[in-house]
C-alpha positions in Angstrom: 93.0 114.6 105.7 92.6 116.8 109.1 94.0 114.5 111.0 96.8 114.6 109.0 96.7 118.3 109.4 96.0 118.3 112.6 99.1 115.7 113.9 101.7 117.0 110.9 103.8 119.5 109.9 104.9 118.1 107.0 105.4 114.7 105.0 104.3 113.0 102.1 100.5 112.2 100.8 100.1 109.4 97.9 96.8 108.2 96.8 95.5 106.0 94.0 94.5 107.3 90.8 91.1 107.2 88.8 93.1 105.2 86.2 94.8 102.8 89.3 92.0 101.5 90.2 89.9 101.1 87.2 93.0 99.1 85.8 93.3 97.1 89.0 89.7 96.3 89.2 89.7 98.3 93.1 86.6 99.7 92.1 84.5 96.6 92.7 86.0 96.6 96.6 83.6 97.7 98.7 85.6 98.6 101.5 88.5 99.4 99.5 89.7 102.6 98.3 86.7 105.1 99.1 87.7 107.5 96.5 90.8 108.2 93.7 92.5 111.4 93.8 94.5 113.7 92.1 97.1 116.5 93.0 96.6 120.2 91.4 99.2 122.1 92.2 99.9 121.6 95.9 96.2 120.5 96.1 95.4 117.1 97.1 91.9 116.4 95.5 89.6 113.2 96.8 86.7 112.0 94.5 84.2 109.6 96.1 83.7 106.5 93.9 79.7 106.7 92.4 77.8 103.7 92.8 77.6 102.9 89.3 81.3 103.3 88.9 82.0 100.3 91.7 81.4 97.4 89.6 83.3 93.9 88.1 85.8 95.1 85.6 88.2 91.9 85.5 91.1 91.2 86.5 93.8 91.2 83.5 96.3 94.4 84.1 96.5 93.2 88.1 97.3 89.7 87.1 100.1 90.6 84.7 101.4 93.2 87.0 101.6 90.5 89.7 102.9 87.9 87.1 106.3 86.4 88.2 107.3 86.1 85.0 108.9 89.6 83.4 106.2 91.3 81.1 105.6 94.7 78.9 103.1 95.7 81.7 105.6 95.4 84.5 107.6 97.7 82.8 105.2 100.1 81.4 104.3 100.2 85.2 107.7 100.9 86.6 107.9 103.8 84.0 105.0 105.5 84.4 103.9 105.1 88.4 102.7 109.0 88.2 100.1 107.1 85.9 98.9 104.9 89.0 99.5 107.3 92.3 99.3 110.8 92.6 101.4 112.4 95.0 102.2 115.7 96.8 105.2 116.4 99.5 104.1 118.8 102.1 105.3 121.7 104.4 103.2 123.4 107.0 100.5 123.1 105.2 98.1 120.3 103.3 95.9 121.6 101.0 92.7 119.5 99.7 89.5 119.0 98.4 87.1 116.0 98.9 84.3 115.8 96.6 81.1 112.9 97.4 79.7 110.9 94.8 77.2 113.6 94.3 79.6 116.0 93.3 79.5 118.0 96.7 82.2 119.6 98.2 82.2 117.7 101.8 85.7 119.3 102.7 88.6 121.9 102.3 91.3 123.1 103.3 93.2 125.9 101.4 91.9 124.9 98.4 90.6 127.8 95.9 
């Protein structure tokens, strides 16, 4: 997120939800996605994955979503992608918060 700061002005920050990858079974990646986020405001928020969170949770929703044949999740996807990603367009300045697995604050910037 400082780098970003650091080498932009502006653009456009989307990360997956808590929900994304729960349903999509990320959480059992290792070396996936680190943490799920969240946007408050103009506030991008990271959470760090616990350990006891990162576990097998199957496979279904990421099979049908993948399907090639047309199904209700597909479309309940296409509808509702704030659901999955959160999002946040920014202008001179990117706001966030990162949060460990411990619940510590590890970094900030313009967050309150």
């Amino acid at each position: 997120m400082r780098e970003l700061c650091r080498v932009g002005k502006r653009g456009y920050v989307e990360v997956p939800t808590r929900l994304s990858d729960v349903m999509f079974n990320f959480t059992r990646l290792e070396n996936h996605h680190k943490w799920h986020g969240l946007v408050v405001k103009d506030t991008v928020i990271l959470i760090e994955w616990s350990d006891s969170e990162r576990r097998e949770l199957g496979n279904e929703f990421y099979n049908e979503l993948h399907s090639t044949y047309d199904n209700n999740f597909q479309r309940f996807f296409a509808r509702n992608r704030a659901l999955f990603f959160a999002s946040l367009h920014w202008n001179e300045e990117l706001n966030f918060l990162v949060i460990d697995k411990y619940g510590n604050i590890v970094d900030a910037k313009g967050a309150s």
